[in-house]
BATI-889353 format. One record per residue (C-alpha): residue number from 1; residue in one letter; x, z, y. Coordinates in steps of 0.001 Angstrom, whole numbers, plus 500000, padded with zeros to 6 digits. Layout:
N
<nr = NUM, rest = A, x = X, z = Z, y = Y>
...
END
This chain:
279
<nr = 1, rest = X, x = 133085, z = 416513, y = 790584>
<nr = 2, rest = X, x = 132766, z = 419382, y = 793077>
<nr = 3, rest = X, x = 132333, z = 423064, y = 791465>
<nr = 4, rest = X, x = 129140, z = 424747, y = 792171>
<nr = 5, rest = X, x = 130804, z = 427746, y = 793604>
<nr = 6, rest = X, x = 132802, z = 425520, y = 796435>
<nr = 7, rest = X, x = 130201, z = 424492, y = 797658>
<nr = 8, rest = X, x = 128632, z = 425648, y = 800936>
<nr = 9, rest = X, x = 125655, z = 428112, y = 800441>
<nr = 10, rest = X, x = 124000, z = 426373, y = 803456>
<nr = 11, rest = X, x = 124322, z = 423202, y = 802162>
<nr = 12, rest = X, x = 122715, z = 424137, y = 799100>
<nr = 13, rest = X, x = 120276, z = 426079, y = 800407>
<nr = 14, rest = X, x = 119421, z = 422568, y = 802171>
<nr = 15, rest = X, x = 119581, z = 419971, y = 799232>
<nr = 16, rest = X, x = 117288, z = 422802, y = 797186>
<nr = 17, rest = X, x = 114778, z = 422536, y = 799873>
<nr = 18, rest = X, x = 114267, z = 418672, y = 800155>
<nr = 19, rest = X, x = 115117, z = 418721, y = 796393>
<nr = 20, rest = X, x = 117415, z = 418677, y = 793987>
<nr = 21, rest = X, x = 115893, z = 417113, y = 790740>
<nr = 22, rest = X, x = 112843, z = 415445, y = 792061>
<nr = 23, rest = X, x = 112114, z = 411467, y = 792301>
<nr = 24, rest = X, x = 114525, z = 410720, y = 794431>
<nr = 25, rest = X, x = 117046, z = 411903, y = 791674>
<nr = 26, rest = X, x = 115149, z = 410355, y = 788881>
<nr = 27, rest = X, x = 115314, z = 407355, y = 790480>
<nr = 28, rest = X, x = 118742, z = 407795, y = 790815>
<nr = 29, rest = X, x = 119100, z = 408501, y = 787428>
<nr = 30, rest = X, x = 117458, z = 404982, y = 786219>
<nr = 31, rest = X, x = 119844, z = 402971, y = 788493>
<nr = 32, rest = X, x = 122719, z = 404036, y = 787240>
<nr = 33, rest = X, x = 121889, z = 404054, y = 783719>
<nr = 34, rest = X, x = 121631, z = 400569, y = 784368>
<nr = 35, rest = X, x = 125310, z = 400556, y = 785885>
<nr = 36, rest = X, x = 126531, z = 402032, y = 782601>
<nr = 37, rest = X, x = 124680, z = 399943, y = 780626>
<nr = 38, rest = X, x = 126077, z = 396964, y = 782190>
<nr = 39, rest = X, x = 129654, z = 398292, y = 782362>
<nr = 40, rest = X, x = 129706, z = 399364, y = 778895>
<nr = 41, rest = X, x = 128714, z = 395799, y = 778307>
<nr = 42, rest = X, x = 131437, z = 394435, y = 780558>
<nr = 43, rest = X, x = 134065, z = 396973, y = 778928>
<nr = 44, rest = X, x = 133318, z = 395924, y = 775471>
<nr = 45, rest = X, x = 132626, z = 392386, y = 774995>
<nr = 46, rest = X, x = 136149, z = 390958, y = 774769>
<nr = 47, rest = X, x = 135851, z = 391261, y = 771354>
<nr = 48, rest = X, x = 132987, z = 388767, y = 770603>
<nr = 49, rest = X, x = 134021, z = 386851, y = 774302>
<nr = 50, rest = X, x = 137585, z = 385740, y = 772906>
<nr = 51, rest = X, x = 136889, z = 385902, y = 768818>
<nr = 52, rest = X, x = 138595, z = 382912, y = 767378>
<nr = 53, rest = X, x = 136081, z = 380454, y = 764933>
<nr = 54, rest = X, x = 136104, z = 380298, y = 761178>
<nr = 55, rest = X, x = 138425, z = 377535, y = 759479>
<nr = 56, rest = X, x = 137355, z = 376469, y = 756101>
<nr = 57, rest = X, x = 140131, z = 375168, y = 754021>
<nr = 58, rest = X, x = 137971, z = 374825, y = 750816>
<nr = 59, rest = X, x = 135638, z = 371756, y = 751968>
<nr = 60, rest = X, x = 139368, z = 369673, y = 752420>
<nr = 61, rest = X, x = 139961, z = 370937, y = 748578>
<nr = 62, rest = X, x = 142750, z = 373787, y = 750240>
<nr = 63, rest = X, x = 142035, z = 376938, y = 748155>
<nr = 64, rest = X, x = 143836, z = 379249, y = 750162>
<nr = 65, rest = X, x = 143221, z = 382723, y = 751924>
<nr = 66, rest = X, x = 141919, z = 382877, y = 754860>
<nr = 67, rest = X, x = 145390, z = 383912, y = 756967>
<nr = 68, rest = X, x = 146856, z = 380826, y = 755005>
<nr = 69, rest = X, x = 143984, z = 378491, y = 756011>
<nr = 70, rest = X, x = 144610, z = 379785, y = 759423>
<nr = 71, rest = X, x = 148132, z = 379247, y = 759581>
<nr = 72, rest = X, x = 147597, z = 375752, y = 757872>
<nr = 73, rest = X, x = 144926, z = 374465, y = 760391>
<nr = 74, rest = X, x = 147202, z = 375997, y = 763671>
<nr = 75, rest = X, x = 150149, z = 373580, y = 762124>
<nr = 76, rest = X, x = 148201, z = 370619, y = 762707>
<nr = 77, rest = X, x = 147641, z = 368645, y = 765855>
<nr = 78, rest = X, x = 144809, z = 369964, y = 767868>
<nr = 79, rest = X, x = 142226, z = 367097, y = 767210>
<nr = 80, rest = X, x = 142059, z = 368116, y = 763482>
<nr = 81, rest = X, x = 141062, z = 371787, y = 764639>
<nr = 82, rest = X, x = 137535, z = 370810, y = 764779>
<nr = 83, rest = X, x = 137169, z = 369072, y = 761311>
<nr = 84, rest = X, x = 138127, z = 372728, y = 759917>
<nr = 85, rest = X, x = 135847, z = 374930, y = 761519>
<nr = 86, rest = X, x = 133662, z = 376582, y = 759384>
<nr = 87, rest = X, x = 130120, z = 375195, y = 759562>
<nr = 88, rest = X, x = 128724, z = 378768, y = 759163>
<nr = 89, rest = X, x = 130193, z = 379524, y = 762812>
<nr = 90, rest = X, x = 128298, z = 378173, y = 765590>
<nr = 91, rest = X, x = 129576, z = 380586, y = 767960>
<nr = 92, rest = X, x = 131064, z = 379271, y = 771031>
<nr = 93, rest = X, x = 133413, z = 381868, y = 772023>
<nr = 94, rest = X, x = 135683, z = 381110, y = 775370>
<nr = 95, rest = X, x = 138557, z = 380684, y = 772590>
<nr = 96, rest = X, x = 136696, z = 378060, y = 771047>
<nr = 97, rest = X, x = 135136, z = 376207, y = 774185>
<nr = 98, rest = X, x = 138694, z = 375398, y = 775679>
<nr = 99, rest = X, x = 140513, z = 374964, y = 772134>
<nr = 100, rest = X, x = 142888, z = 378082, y = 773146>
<nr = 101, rest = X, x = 143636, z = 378606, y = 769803>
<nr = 102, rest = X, x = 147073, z = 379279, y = 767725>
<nr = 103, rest = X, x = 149832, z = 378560, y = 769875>
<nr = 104, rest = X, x = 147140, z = 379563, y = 773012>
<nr = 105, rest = X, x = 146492, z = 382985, y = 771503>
<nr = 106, rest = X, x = 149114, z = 384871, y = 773735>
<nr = 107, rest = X, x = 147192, z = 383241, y = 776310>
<nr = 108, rest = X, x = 144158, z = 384669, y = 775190>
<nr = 109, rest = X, x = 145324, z = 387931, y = 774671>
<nr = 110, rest = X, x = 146325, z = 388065, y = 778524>
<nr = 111, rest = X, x = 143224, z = 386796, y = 779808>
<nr = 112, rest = X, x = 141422, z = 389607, y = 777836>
<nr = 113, rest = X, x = 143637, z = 392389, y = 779399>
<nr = 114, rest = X, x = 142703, z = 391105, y = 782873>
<nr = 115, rest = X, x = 139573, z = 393369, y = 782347>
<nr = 116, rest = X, x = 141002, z = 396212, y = 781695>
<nr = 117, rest = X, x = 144125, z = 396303, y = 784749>
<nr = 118, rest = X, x = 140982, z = 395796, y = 787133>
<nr = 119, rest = X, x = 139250, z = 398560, y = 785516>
<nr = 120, rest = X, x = 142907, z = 400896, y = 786490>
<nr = 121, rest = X, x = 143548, z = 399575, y = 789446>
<nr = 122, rest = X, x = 140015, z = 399884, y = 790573>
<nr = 123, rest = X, x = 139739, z = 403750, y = 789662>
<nr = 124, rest = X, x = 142708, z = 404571, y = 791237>
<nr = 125, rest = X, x = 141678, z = 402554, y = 794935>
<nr = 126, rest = X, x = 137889, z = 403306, y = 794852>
<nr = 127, rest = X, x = 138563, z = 406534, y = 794301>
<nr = 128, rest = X, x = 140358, z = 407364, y = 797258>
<nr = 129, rest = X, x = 137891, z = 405201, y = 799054>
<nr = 130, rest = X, x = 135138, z = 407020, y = 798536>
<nr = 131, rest = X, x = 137050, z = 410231, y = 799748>
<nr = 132, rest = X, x = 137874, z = 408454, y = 803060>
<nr = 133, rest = X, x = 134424, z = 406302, y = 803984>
<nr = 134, rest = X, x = 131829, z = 408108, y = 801910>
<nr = 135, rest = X, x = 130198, z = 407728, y = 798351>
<nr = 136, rest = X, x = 127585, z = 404721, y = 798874>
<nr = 137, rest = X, x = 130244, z = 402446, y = 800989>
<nr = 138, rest = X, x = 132627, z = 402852, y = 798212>
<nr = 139, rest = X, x = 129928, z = 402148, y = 795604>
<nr = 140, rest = X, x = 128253, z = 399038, y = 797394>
<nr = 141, rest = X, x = 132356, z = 397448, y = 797531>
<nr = 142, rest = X, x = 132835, z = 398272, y = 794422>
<nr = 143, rest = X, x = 129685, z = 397194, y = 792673>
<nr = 144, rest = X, x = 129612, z = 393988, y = 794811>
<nr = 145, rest = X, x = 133140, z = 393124, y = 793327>
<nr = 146, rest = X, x = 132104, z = 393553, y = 790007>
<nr = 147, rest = X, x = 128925, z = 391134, y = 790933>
<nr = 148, rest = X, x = 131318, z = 388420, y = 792325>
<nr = 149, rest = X, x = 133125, z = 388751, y = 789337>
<nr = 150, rest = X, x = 130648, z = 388463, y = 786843>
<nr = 151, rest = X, x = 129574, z = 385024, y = 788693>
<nr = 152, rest = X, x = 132944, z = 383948, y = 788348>
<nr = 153, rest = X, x = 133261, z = 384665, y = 784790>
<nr = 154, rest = X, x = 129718, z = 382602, y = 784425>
<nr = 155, rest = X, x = 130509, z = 379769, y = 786609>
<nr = 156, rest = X, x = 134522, z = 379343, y = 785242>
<nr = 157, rest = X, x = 135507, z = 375841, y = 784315>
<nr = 158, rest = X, x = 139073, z = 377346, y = 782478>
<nr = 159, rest = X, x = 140510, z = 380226, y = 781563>
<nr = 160, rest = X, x = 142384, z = 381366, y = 784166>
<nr = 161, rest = X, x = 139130, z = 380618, y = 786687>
<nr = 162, rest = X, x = 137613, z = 383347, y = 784274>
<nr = 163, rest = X, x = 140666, z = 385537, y = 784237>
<nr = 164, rest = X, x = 140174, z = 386554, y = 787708>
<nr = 165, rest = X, x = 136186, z = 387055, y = 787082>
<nr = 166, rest = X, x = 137306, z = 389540, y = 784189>
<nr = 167, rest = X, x = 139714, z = 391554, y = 786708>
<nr = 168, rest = X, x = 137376, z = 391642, y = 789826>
<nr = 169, rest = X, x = 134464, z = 392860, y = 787260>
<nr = 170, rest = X, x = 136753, z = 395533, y = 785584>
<nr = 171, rest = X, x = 137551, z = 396746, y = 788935>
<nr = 172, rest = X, x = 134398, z = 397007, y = 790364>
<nr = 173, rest = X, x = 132471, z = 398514, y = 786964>
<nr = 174, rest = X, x = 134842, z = 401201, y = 785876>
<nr = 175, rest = X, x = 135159, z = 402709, y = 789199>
<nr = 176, rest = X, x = 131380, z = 402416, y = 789891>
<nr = 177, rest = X, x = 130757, z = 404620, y = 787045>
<nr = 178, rest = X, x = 133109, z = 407259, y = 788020>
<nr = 179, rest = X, x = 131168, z = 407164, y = 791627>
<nr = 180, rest = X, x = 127679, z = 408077, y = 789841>
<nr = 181, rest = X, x = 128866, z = 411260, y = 788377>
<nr = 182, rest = X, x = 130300, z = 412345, y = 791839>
<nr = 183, rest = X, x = 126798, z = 411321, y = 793128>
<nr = 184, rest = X, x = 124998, z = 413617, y = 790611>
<nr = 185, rest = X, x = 127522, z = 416315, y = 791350>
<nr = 186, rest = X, x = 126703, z = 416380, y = 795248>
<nr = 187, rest = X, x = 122880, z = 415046, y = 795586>
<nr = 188, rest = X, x = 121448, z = 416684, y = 791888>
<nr = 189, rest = X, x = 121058, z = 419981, y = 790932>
<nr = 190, rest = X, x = 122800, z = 422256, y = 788668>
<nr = 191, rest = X, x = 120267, z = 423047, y = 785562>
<nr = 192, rest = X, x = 119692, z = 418801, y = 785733>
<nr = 193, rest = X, x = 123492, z = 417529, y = 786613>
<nr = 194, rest = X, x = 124669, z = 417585, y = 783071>
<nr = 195, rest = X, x = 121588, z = 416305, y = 781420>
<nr = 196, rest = X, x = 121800, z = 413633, y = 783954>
<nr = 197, rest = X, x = 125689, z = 413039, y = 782582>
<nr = 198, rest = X, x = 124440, z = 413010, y = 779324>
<nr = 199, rest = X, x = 122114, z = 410036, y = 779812>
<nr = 200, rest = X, x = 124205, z = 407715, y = 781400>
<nr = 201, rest = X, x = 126481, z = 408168, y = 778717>
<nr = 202, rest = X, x = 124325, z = 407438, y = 776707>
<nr = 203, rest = X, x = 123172, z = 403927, y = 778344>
<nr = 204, rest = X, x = 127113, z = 402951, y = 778074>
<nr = 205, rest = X, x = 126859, z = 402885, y = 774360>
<nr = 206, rest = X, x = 123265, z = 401583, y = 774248>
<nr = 207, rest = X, x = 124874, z = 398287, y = 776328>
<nr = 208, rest = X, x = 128037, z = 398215, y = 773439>
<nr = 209, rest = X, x = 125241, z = 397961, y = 770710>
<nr = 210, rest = X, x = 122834, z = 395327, y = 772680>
<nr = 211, rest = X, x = 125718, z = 393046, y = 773452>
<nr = 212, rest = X, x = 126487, z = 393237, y = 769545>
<nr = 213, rest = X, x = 122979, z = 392226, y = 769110>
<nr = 214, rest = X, x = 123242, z = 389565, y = 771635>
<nr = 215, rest = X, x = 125921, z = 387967, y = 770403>
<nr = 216, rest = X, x = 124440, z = 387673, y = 767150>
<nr = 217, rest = X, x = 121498, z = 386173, y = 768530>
<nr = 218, rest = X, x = 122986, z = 383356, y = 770655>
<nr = 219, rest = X, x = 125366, z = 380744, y = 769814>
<nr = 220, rest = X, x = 126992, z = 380576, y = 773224>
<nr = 221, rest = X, x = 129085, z = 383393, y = 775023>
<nr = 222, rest = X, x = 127697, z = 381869, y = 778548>
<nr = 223, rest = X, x = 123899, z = 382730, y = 778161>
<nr = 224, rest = X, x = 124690, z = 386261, y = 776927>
<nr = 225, rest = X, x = 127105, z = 386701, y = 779773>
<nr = 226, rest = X, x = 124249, z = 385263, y = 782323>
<nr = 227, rest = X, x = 121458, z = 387375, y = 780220>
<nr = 228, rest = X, x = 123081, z = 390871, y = 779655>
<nr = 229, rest = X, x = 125624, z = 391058, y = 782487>
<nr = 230, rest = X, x = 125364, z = 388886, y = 785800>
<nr = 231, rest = X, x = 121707, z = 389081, y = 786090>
<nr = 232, rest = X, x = 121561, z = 392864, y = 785699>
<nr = 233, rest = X, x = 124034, z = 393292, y = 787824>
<nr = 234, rest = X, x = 123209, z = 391753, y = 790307>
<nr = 235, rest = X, x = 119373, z = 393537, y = 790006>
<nr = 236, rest = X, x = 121863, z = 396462, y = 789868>
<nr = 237, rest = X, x = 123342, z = 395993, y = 793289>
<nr = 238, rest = X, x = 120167, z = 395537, y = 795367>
<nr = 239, rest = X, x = 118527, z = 398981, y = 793760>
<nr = 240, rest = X, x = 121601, z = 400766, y = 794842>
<nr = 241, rest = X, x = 121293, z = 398953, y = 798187>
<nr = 242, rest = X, x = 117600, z = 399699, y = 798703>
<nr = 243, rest = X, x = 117171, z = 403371, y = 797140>
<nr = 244, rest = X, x = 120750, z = 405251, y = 797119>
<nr = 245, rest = X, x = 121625, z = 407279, y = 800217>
<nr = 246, rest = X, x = 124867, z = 408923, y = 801407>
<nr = 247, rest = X, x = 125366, z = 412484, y = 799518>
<nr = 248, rest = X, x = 124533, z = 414771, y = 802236>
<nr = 249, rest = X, x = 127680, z = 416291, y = 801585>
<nr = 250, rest = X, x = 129825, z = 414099, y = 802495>
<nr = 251, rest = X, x = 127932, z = 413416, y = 805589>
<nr = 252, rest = X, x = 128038, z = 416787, y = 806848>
<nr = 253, rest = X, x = 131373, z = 416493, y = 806619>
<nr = 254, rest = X, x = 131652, z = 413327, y = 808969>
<nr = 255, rest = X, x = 128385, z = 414703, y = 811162>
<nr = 256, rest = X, x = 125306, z = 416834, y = 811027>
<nr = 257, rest = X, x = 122778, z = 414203, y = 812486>
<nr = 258, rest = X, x = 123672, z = 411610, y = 809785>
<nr = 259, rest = X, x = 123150, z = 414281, y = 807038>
<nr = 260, rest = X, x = 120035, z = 415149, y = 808719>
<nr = 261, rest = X, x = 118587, z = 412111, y = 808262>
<nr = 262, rest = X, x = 119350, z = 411541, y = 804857>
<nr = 263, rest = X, x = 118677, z = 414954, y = 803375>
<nr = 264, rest = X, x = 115159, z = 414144, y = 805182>
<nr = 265, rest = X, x = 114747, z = 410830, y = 803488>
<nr = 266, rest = X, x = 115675, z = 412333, y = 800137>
<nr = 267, rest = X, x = 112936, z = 415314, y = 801146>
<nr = 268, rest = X, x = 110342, z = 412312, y = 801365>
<nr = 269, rest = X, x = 110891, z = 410711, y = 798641>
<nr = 270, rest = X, x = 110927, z = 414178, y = 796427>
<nr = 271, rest = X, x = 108508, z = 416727, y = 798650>
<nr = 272, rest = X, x = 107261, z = 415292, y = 802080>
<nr = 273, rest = X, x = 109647, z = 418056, y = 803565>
<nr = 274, rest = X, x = 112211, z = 418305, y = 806172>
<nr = 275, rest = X, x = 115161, z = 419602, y = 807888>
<nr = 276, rest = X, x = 115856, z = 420624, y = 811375>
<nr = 277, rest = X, x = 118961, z = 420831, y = 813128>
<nr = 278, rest = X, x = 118747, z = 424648, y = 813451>
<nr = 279, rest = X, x = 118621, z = 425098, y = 809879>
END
């Protein structure tokens, strides 16, 4: 994020005069508190996404420990999984709707990672993006990524269909979230930048507890994934389409008329006001 004092007096002078904490940044605000919602969801959900099922030993007369009853039931030919899951566990996790259980779990644990490499790998190229072909650009490529991925993961037939869902999703979430903050630290004002932080913040945890909830509430890890992530994602995507502009920063820049025009449409939106060239 830039630091107040680098940045050009003019160009302040400018954003302060169409507005620098008006609608324009409130609705900016709501957007992409739902990008951190959904990413926190996206971010945190491997845990209920890949949880192996229940086995219970006791109703075949095995009073064991649960680790035992485990180990006992992942000795045994895959057919006989079934007769041992617990009948208090409806869930239908990906681990359980493939069978990648026991001898599968290193399997498991790789497809779960896939989330979390995209997530790196997408900071680290994003980032740079955005430095190169300006703010929204990078945050439509990366958003849409995340979109395509999420579809992926909802559509998948196998594992390693939703492995690459999982990676183009981490890539495109994490870095999106980086991207709002630089928005709010070019196109939002100083006394309402941090508050603005604050919030989103706060929406990332808000979408760890509602995907707990969610999980609890369904029985099958595809309708929450369709509920809490694709769909709002994909809402998501056209709001950022439709109502984020360019920070006028980094369009002046790349040239004054584009900056013109969009410190004029932000003006609009917050004040009916406008720039001229002279200023």
């Amino acid at each position: 994020m830039i630091a107040e004092e680098e940045k050009p007096k003019k160009y302040l002078q400018l954003v302060e005069k169409v507005g620098d904490s008006g609608q324009y940044q409130k609705n900016m605000l709501l957007i992409f508190s739902l990008n951190w919602f959904v990413t926190g969801i996206i971010l945190l959900s491997n845990a209920f996404l890949f949880r192996n099922p229940s086995f219970d030993c006791n109703a075949h007369g095995l009073l064991v420990s649960n680790q035992a009853c485990s180990q006992y039931v992942c000795s045994l030919d895959e057919p006989y999984w079934q007769s041992f899951l617990s009948g208090d566990d409806h869930f239908r996790s990906i681990a359980t709707t493939g069978n990648y259980l026991c001898s599968n779990q290193t399997t498991i644990d790789l497809v779960s990672s896939c989330t979390y490499v995209g997530a790196l790998l997408g900071f680290l190229i994003i980032s740079s993006f955005s430095d190169n072909y300006g703010r929204k650009r990078a945050m439509l490529i990366s958003w849409t990524t995340c979109v395509v991925g999420t579809v992926i993961v909802a559509t998948s037939f196998n594992i390693y269909m939703a492995a690459v869902g999982f990676f183009f999703s981490g890539f495109g979430c994490d870095a999106s979230i980086n991207l709002c903050l630089i928005f709010f630290g070019e196109a939002v004002g100083s006394k309402k930048r941090q508050k603005y932080s604050i919030i989103v913040q706060i929406f990332f945890a808000l979408g760890a507890l509602t995907v707990t909830l969610f999980f609890f509430l369904f029985e099958d890890w595809r309708v929450v994934w369709c509920l809490l992530v694709a769909a709002p994602a994909l809402i998501t995507l056209i709001l950022i389409y439709c109502y984020i502009e360019e920070t006028p920063e980094f369009l002046i820049q790349h040239g004054t008329q584009d900056a013109l025009a969009a410190l004029n449409r932000i003006g609009k939106i917050n004040l009916d006001r406008k720039c001229t060239l002279e200023e």
